[in-house]
C-alpha positions as CSV (number, residue, x, y, z in Angstrom):
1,X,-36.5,-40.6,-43.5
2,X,-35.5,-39.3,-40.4
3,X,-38.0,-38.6,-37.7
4,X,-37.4,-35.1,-35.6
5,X,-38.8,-34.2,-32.9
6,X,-38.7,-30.6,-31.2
7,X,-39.3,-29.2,-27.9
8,X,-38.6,-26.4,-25.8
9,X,-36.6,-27.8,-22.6
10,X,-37.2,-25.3,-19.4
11,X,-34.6,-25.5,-16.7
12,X,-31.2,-24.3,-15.3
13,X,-27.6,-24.7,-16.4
14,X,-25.2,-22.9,-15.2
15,X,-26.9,-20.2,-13.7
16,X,-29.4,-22.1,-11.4
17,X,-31.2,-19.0,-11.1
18,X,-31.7,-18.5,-14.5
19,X,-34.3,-19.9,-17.1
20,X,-33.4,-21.2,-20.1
21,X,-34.9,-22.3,-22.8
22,X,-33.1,-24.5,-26.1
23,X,-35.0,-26.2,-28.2
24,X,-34.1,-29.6,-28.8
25,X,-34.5,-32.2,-31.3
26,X,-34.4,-36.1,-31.0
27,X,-33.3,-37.5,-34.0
28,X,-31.5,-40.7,-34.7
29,X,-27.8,-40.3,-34.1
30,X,-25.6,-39.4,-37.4
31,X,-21.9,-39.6,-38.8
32,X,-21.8,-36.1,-38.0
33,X,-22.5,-37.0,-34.1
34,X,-19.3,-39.1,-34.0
35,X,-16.7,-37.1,-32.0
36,X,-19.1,-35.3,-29.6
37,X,-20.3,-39.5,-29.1
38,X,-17.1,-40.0,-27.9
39,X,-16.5,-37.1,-26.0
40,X,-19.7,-37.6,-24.4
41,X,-19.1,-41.4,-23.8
42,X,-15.7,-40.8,-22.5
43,X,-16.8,-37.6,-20.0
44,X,-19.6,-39.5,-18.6
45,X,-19.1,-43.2,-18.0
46,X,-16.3,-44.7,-16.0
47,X,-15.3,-47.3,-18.9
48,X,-14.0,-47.0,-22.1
49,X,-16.0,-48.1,-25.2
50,X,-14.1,-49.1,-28.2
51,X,-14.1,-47.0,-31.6
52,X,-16.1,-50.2,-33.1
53,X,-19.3,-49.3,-31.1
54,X,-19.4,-46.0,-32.2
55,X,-19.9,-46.2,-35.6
56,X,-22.1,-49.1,-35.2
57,X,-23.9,-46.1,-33.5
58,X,-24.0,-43.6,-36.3
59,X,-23.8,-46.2,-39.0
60,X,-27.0,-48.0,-37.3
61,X,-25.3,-51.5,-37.7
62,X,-27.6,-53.4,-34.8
63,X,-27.8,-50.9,-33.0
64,X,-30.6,-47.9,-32.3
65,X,-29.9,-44.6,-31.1
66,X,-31.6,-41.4,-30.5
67,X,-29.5,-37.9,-30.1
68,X,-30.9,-34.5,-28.9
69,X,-29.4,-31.5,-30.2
70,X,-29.6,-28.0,-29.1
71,X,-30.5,-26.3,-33.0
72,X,-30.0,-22.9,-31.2
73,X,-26.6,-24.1,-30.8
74,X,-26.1,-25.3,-34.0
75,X,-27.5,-28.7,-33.7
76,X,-24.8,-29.5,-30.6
77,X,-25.4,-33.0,-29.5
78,X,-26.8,-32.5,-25.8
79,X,-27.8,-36.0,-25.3
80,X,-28.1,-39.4,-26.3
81,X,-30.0,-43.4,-26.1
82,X,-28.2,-46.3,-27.4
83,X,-30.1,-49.5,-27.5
84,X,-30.1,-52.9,-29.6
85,X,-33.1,-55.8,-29.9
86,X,-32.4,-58.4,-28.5
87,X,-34.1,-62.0,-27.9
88,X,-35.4,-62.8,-24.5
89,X,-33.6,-66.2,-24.6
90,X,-30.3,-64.2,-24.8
91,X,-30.7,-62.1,-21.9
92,X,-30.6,-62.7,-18.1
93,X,-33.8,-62.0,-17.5
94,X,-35.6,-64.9,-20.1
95,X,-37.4,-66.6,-16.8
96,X,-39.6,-63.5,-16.2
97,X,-40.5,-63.7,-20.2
98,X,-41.1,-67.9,-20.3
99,X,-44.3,-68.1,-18.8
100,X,-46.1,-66.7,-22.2
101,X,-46.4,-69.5,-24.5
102,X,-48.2,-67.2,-27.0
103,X,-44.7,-65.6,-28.3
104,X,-42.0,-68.1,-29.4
105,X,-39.9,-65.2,-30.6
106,X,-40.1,-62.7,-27.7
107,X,-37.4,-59.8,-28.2
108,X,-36.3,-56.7,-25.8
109,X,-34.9,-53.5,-26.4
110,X,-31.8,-53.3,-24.0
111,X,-31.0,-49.9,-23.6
112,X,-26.9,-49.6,-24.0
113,X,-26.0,-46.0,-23.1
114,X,-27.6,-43.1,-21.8
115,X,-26.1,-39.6,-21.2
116,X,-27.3,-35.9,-21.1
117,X,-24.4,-33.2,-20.6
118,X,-24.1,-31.6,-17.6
119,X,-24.9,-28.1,-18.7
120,X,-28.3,-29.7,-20.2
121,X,-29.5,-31.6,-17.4
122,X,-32.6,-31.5,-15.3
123,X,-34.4,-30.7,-18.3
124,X,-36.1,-33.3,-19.2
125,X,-34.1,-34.5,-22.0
126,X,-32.9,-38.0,-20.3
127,X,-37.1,-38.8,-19.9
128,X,-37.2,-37.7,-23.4
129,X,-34.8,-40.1,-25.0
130,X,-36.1,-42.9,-22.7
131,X,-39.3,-42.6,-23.6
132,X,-38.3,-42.8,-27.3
133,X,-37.2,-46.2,-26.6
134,X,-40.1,-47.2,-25.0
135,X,-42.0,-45.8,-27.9
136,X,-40.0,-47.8,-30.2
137,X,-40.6,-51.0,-28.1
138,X,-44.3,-50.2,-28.2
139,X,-44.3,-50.7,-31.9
140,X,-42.2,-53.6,-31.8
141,X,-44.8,-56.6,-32.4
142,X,-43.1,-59.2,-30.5
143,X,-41.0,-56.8,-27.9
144,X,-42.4,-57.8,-24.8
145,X,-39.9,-54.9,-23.0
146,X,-37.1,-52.3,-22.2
147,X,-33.7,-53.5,-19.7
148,X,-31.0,-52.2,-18.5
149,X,-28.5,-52.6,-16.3
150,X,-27.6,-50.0,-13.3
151,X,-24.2,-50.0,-11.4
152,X,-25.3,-50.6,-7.3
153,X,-23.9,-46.9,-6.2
154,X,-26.1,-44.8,-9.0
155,X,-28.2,-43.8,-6.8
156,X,-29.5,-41.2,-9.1
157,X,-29.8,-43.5,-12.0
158,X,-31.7,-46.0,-10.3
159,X,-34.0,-43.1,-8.7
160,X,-34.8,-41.8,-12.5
161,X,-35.9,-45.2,-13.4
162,X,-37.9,-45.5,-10.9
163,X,-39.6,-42.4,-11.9
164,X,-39.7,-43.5,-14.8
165,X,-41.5,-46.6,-13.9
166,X,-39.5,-49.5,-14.7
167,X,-39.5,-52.6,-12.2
168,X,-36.2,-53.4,-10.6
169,X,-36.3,-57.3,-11.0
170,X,-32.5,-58.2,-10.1
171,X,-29.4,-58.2,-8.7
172,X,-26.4,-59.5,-10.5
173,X,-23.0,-59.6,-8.1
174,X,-20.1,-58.7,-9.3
175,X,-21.3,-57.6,-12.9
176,X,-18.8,-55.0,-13.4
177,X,-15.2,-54.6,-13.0
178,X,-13.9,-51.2,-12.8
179,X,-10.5,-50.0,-12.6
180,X,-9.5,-53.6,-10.5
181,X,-12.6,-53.5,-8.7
182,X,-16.0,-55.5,-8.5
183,X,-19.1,-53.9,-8.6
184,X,-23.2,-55.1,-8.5
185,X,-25.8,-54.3,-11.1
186,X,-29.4,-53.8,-10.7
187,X,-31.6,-55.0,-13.5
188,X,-34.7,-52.8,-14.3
189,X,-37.2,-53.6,-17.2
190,X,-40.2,-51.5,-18.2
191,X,-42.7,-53.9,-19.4
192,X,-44.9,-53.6,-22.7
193,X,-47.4,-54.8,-24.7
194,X,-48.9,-55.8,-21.2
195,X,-48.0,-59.0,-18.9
196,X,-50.0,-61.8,-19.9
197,X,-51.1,-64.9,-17.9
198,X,-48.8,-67.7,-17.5
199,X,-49.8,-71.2,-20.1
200,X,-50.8,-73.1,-17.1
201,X,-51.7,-72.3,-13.1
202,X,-48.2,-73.5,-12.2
């Protein structure tokens, strides 16, 4: 069963003098999600994703997602979180995990994609979806965190999660190449279930 989740989002779009006021939904993302996914992907992010993520999204085939929908505009997808499990041993950041001895299996939640159109921002609806992750990382046994990955110019993606509190931890050179060019990515990781003490003093 699907969970939903409403709540009145207060903010500006394209009157910033204006108030509005759409109440949106968080639900996981459906079949029905799949062309505004695209359009969404496609407006937003400087590289192209193939048709094979997608509906690994809205088919949930290894991979979670989240959508917010405006329901006084019909349910219009307004936002969304992608995100996959993943074993710390698979990831770039496994050193900062390998000092608890207590969790043999220690798993993350990498956070894939995140995107709020433009008319819908500074409401509160990219905190929203993160937090959902972090939510579902929380009730993840072994999940010891959330990561990402944040291109070196985004300044104000690296400014919302540091608001948001996660830790940036590293810098990978040359981690993406864009249109024939090289570009830096920070690694940030929100940390749960607490940090425990290393197995021995060294």
């Amino acid at each position: 069963m699907e969970k939903l989740v409403s709540m009145r989002a207060r903010g500006s779009m394209s009157d910033p003098t204006s108030e509005i006021q759409p109440t949106v939904e968080y639900r996981p993302i459906r079949f029905s999600d799949l062309h505004a996914l695209e359009q969404m992907h496609a407006d937003l992010f400087p590289v192209r994703y193939e048709r094979d993520f997608f509906l690994d999204v809205v088919n949930g085939d290894g991979i979670i997602s989240w959508g917010a929908v405006d329901t006084s505009r019909s349910g219009e997808l307004v936002g969304f979180v992608t995100a996959k499990m993943v074993s710390a041993k698979d990831s770039e950041i496994e050193d900062l995990f390998s000092y608890n001895c207590l969790w043999e299996d220690t798993a993350l939640v990498y956070i894939l994609t995140l995107g709020v159109a433009d008319r819908y921002r500074n409401l509160g609806i990219a905190s929203s979806l993160v937090q959902e992750v972090i939510k579902y990382a929380t009730s993840t046994v072994n999940c010891r965190g959330v990561y990402l990955h944040v291109i070196s110019y985004n300044q104000p993606a690296i400014s919302f999660y540091e608001k948001m509190l996660f830790n940036l931890v590293r810098r990978l050179p040359m981690f993406y190449y864009i249109q024939g060019q090289h570009y830096d990515s920070f690694v940030f990781v929100y940390y749960v279930h607490g940090r425990l003490s290393p197995c021995s003093p060294l």
